[in-house]
N, C-alpha and C positions, 0 to 999 in steps of 0.2 A: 504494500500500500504506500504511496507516496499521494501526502497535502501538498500544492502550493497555493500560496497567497500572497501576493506584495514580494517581498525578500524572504520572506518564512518557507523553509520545505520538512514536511515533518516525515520522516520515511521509515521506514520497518527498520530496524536494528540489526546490523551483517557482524561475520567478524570480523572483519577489518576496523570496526570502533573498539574491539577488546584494549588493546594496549592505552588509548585514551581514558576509557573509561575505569579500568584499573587506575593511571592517575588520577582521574578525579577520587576514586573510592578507597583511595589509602594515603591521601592526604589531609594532614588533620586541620587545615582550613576549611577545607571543604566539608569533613565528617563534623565538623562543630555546627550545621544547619541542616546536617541531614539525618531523618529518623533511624538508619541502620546505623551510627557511629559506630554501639556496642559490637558489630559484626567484624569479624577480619574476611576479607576477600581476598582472594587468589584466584588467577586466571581461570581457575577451572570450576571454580563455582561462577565465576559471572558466564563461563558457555555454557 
């Protein structure tokens, strides 16, 4: 599924966002706003 709207595209999640989105989720700026902080992630829990 891909949105567009204006500049916005919101589209299904591939793995090629894993290693991103590992940084955002083991960054503890980021984990300070977000509901899983208590969680550790590793690549193979976010596939």
């Amino acid at each position: 599924m891909k949105i567009e709207k204006d500049e916005i595209t919101i589209r299904d999640f591939t793995e090629t966002d894993l290693p991103l989105m590992f940084k955002w989720l083991t960054d503890k700026r980021v984990l300070e706003y977000y509901e899983g902080r208590d969680v550790r992630f590793t690549m193979d829990t976010l596939s």
